[in-house]
C-alpha positions in Angstrom: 136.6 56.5 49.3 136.4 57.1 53.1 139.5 59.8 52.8 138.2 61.1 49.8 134.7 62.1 52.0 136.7 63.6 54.8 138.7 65.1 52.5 135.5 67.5 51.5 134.7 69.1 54.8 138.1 70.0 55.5 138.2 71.9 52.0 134.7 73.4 52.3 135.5 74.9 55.9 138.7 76.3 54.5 136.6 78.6 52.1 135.7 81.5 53.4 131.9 82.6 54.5 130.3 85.1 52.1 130.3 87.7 55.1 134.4 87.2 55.7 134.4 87.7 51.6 131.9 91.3 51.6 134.3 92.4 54.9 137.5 92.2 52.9 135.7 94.0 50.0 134.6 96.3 52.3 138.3 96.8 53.6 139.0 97.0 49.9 136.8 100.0 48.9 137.6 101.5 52.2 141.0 101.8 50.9 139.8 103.2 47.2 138.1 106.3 49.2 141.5 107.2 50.2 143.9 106.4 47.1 141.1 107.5 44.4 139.6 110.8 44.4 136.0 111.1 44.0 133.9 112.7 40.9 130.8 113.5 39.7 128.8 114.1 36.2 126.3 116.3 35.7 122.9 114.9 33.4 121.0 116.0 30.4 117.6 116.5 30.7 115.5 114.4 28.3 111.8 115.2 27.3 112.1 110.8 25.9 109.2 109.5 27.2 110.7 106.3 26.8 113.5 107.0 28.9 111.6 109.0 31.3 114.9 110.1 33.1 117.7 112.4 32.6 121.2 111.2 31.5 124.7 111.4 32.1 126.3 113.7 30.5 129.8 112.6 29.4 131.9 115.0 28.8 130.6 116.8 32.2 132.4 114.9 34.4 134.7 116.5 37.2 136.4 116.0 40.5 135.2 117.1 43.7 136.3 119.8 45.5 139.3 119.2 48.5 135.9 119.0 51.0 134.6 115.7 49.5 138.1 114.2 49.5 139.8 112.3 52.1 138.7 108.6 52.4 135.8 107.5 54.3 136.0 107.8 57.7 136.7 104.8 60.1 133.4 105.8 62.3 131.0 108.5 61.5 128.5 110.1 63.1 124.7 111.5 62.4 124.2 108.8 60.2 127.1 109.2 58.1 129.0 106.4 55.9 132.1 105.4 57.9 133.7 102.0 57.5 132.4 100.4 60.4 128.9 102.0 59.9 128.7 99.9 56.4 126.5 97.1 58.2 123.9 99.3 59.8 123.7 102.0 56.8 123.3 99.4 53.8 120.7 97.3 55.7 118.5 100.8 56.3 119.3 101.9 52.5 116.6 102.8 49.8 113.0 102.1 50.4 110.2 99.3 49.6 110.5 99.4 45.9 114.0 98.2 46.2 117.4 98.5 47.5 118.4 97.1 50.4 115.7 97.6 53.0 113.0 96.7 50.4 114.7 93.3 49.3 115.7 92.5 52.5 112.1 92.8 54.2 111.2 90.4 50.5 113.3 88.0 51.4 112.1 87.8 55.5 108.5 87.9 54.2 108.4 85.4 51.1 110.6 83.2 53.7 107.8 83.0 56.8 105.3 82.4 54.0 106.7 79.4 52.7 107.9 78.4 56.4 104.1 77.9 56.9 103.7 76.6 53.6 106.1 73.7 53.9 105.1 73.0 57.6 102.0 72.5 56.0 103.2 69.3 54.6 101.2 69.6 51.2 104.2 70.1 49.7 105.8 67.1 50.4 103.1 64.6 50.5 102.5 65.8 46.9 106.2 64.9 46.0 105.8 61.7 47.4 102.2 61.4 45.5 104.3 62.3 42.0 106.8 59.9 42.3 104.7 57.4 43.4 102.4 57.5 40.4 105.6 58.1 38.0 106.6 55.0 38.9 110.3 56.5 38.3 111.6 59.6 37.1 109.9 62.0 34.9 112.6 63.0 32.8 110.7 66.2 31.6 110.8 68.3 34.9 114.4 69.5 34.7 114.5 70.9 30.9 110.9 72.0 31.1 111.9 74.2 34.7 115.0 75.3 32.8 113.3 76.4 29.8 110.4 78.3 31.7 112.3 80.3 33.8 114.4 81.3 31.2 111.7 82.2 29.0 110.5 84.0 32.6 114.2 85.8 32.4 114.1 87.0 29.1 110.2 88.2 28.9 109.9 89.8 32.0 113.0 90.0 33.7 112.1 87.0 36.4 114.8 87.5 39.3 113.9 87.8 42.9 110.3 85.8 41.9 113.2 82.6 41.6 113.7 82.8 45.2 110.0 81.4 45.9 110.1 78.7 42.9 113.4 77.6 44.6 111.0 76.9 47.6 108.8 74.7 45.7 111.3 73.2 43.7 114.3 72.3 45.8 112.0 69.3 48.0 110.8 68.0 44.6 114.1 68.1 42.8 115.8 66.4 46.0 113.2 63.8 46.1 114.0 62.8 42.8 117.9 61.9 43.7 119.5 65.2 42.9 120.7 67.6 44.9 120.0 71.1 46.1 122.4 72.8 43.9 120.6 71.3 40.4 117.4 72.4 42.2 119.2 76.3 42.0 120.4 75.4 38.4 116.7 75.0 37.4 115.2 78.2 38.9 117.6 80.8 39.4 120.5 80.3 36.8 117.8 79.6 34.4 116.4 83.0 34.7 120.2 84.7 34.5 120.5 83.2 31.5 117.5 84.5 29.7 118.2 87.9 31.7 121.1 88.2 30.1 120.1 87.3 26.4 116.4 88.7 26.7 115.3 90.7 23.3 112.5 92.1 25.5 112.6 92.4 29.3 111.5 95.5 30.0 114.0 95.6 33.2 117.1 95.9 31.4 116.9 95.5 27.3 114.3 98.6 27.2 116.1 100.9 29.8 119.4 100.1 28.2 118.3 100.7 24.7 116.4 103.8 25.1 119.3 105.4 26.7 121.7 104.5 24.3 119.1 106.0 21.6 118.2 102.9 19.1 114.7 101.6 18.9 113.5 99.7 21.8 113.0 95.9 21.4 115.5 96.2 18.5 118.0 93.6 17.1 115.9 90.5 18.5 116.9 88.0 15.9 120.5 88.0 16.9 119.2 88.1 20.7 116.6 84.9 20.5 119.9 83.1 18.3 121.8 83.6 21.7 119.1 82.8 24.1 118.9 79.1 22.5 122.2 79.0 22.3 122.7 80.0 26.0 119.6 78.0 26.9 120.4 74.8 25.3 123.9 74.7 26.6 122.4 75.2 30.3 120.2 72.8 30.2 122.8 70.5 28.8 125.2 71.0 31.7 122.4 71.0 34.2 121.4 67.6 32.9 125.1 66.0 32.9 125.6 67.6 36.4 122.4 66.3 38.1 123.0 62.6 36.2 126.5 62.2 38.1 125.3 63.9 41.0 122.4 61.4 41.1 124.5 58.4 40.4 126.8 59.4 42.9 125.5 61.6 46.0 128.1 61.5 48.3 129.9 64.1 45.8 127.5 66.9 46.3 128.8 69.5 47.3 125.6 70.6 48.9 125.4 66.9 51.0 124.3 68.4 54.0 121.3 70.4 52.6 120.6 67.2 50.9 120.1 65.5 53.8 118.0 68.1 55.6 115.5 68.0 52.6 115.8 64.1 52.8 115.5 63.8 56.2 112.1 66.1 56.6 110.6 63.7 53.3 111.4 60.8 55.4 109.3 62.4 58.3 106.5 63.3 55.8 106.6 59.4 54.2 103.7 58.7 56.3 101.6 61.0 55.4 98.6 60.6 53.3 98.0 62.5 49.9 94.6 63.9 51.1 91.9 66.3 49.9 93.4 69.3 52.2 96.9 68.5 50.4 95.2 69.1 46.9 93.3 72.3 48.5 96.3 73.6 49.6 98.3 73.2 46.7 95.6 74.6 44.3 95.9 77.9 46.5 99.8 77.9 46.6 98.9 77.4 42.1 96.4 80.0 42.0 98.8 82.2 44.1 101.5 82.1 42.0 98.9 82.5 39.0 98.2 85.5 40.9 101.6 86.7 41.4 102.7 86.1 37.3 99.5 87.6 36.3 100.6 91.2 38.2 104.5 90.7 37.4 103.3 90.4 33.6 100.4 92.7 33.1 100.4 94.8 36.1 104.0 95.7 36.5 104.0 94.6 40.3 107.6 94.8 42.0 108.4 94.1 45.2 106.0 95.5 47.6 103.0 93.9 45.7 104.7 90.7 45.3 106.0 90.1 48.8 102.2 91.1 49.8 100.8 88.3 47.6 102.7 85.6 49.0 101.9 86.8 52.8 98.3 86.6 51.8 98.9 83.0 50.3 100.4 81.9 53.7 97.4 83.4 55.8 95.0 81.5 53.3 96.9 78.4 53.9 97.6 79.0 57.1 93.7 79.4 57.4 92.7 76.2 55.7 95.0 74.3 58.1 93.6 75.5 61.2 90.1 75.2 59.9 91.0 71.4 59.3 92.9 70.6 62.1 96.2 70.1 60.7 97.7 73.3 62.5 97.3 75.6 65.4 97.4 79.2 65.5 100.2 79.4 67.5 102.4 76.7 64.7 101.3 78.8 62.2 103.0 81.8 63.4 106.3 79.3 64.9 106.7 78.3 61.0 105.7 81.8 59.8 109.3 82.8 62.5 111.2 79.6 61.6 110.8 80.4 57.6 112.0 84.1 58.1 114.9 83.1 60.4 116.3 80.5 57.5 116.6 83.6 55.2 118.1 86.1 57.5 121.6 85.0 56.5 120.9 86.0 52.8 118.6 89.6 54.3 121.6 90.3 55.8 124.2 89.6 53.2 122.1 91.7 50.7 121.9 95.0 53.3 126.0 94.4 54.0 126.3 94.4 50.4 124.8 97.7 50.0 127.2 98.7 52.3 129.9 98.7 49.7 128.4 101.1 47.3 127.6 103.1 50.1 131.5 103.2 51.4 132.3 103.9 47.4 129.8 107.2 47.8 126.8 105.8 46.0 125.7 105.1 43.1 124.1 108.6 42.1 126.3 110.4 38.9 125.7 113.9 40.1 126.8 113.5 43.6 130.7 112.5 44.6 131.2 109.1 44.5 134.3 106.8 43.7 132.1 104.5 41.3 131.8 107.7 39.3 135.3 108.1 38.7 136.0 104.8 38.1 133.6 104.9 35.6 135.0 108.3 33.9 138.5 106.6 34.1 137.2 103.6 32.4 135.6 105.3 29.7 139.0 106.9 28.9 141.3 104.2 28.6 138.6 102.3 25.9 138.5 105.2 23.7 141.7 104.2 21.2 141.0 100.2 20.8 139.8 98.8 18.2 136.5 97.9 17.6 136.4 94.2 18.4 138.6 94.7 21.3 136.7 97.9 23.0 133.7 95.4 22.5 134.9 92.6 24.5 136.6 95.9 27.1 132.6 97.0 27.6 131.9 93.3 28.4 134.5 92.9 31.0 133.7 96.3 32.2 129.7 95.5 32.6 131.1 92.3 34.7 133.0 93.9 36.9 130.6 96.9 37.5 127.9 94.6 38.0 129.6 93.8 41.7 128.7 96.7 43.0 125.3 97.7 41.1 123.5 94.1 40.6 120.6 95.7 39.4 119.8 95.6 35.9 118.1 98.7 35.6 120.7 101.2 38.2 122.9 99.8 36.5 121.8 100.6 32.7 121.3 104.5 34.0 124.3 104.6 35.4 127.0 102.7 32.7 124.9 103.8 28.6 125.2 107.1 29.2 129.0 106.6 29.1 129.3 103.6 27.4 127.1 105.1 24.4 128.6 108.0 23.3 132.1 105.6 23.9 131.0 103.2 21.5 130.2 105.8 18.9 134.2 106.8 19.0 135.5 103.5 18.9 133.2 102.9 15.8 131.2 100.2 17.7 127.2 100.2 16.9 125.2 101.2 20.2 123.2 98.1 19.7 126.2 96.4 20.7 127.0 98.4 23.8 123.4 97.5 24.4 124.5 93.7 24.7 127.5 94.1 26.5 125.7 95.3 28.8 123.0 92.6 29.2 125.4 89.9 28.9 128.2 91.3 31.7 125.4 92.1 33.9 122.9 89.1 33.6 126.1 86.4 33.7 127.9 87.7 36.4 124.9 87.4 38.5 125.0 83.7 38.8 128.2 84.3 41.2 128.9 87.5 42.5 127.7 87.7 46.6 126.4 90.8 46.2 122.7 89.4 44.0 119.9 89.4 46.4 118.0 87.0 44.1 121.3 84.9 44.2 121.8 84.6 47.7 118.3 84.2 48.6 117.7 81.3 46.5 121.3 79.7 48.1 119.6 80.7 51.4 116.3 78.6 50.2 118.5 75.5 49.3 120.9 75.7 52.3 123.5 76.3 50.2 126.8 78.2 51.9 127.8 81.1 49.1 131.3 79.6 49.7 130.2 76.0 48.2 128.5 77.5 45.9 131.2 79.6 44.1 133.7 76.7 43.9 131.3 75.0 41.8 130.0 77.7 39.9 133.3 79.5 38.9 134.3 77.6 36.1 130.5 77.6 34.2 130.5 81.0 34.7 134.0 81.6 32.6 132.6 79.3 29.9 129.5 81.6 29.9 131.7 84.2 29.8 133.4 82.6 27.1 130.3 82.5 25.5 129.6 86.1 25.5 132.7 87.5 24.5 132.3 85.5 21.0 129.0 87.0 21.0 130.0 90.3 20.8 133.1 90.4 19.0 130.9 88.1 16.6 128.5 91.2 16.7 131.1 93.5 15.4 132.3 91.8 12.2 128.5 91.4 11.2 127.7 94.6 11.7 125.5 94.2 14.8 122.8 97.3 14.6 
């Protein structure tokens, strides 16, 4: 047993850090820029007020002239995308509502909030205060937090909101004799799932289908059949994984974040569940009330919900200087510490961005590498058969989803091809519609390049590394998963 515990760090520092993994795939697409030319489309203005944007227009694409040709550069200048510019230009990328600046700043933000939240020590004297009255384990939390956050997934498109739940969650889950990872299971992979087998999330069903041209919110009843079915067999593996993981601790693969979370509810033991512990947590509650309250009926995004959680840590910073349990000057040390344990995952997301960046972005009408890939793609698809293109659109979604992990870039960027494809292979576009949605919200769980994903691995201490050598092989069965679904889709008929 001894050899078999050694045996585990030798193996874990063997795998290579998520940063070592984005280099490589930078050196990668580096090498594309000089082996693959680069094209561009040209888009089809639309007066759909559903669509509200124009569209690629297929049949327009073409390759750029000798100028925008050559490979990327190894250093550029004036702000230019050279190879070793990649970290610096994807961390500055896009603005607040998005990107990589606007996530990144999300990530450092929602972090100091819950730095002060959890030096607070609410949090965990409530944990304590649970378990104490359960008098053992309440079974319920971990199918009830998988089936919420699903149904958060699939409603209204619940994604980078995971990262603060993982906050909350991960002591609580831990506390209970499970581990870090099944506290991740719960939250983030929860809302993947219902991501990718939504009927309705505005985020990525909607965009897709009104650019593919069928009737928004359309096909649900094959949609909610897959969502149980993809539900049901998460929470399933979630609960065999945390039972051995519980019965057997020292074969987590997350251990040392275990302990970390362990250790600080050990220093918290003797604390008392008191009335500023219930005032707290009923203004961390009504916060994220607040915050599900504008993510449903307000359509807030990123700058609105990163401001709502800074204004929940000032209010409980506030109440635990007004009672004593804080000083000014701790409040801002936790507010510091909190951002600095997610600047690992700020930085992975802007270095990420780097790669589309080297690849010449992800806009159709200007020269890009993505764009020919994409018109190349397109090509080779058109003579398979039905069933076969189907599961082709799947694998392509996957892939694509590497370098465009958002739902919504990536649904303007990959119907307007993949629609007018599937009407030449003689596949419905409702179906193109779910390819989509399945390659994109499945690959997610794994891929480095998620923001929501590496945040919520930065929340539970969880190296990306680790992480994917437990995570590959549920991700192929959920693969699995979805190319029955949509060769399923084909030989009913799917519209």
């Amino acid at each position: 047993m001894k050899q078999t515990q050694q045996a585990k760090p030798d193996l874990s520092s063997r795998m290579p850090d998520a940063f070592v993994i984005l280099f490589f795939v930078m050196v990668l697409a580096a090498l594309l820029t000089h082996l693959i030319p680069a094209g561009q489309f040209e888009l089809n203005a639309t007066n759909d007020e559903q669509t509200a944007q124009a569209l690629i227009n297929p049949d327009s694409f073409r390759y750029a002239d000798s100028t925008a040709q050559g490979g990327v550069p190894l250093f550029a200048e004036g702000g230019g995308y050279g190879f070793l510019n990649y970290a610096f230009e994807g961390m500055v990328s896009g603005d607040k509502w998005g990107s990589a600046v606007g996530v990144m700043m999300f990530i450092l933000i929602v972090g100091g909030a819950f730095g002060i939240i959890m030096q607070s020590g609410a949090i965990n004297n409530g944990i304590l205060a649970l378990i104490n009255r359960s008098k053992g384990e309440p079974n319920w939390i971990l199918p009830l937090m998988f089936l919420l956050f699903s149904l958060g997934g699939a409603v209204f498109g619940m994604g980078e909101e995971a990262i603060a739940f993982c906050i909350v969650l991960t002591p609580l889950v831990v506390a209970l004799g499970y581990n870090t990872v099944t506290a991740v299971l719960i939250t983030y992979i929860a809302t993947q799932i219902g991501f990718a087998t939504s009927w309705m999330n505005p985020f990525s069903v909607a965009i897709a289908q009104g650019i593919a041209g069928v009737p928004l919110m359309s096909g649900s009843g094959l949609r909610m059949i897959l969502w149980g079915i993809f539900t049901l067999s998460g929470i399933v593996f979630t609960l065999r994984y945390a039972a051995k993981v519980k019965a057997a601790p020292n074969t987590s693969i997350s251990f040392k974040a275990d302990e970390y979370f362990r250790s600080r509810q050990q220093q918290a033991a003797h604390g008392q569940f008191e009335r500023i512990d219930i005032c707290i947590l009923l203004v961390l509650l009504a916060g994220i009330g607040w915050v599900l309250w504008g993510v449903t009926f307000r359509q807030y995004y990123i700058p609105e919900i990163a401001s709502q959680f800074f204004s929940i840590g000032i209010a409980i910073a506030f109440i635990c200087i007004l009672f004593g349990r804080m000083q000014v000057n701790e409040a801002s040390q936790a507010f510091q510490q909190g951002a600095k344990d997610l600047l690992p995952a700020a930085l992975i997301v802007g270095m990420a961005k780097g790669i589309v960046l080297i690849l010449g972005g992800d806009d159709p009408t200007m020269p890009s590498v993505l764009n020919t890939l994409l018109h190349w793609v397109g090509d080779g698809m058109a003579d398979l058969h039905q069933s076969t293109s189907a599961f082709f659109m799947l694998t392509f979604q996957a892939i694509f989803n590497f370098f465009i992990a958002s739902g919504s870039g990536q649904a303007a960027l990959t119907m307007p091809l993949m629609s007018p494809l599937s009407d030449l292979v003689g596949v419905s576009r409702q179906i193109a519609v779910l390819a989509f949605q399945l390659g994109d919200g499945l690959t997610n769980i794994i891929i480095p390049t998620s923001a929501s994903l590496i945040g919520c691995l930065g929340v539970a201490r969880i190296d990306w590394s680790d992480w994917a050598r437990f995570i590959w092989l549920p991700t192929l069965v959920l693969y699995a998963m979805a190319s029955v679904a949509v060769i399923v889709s084909v030989f009913i008929g799917y519209q």
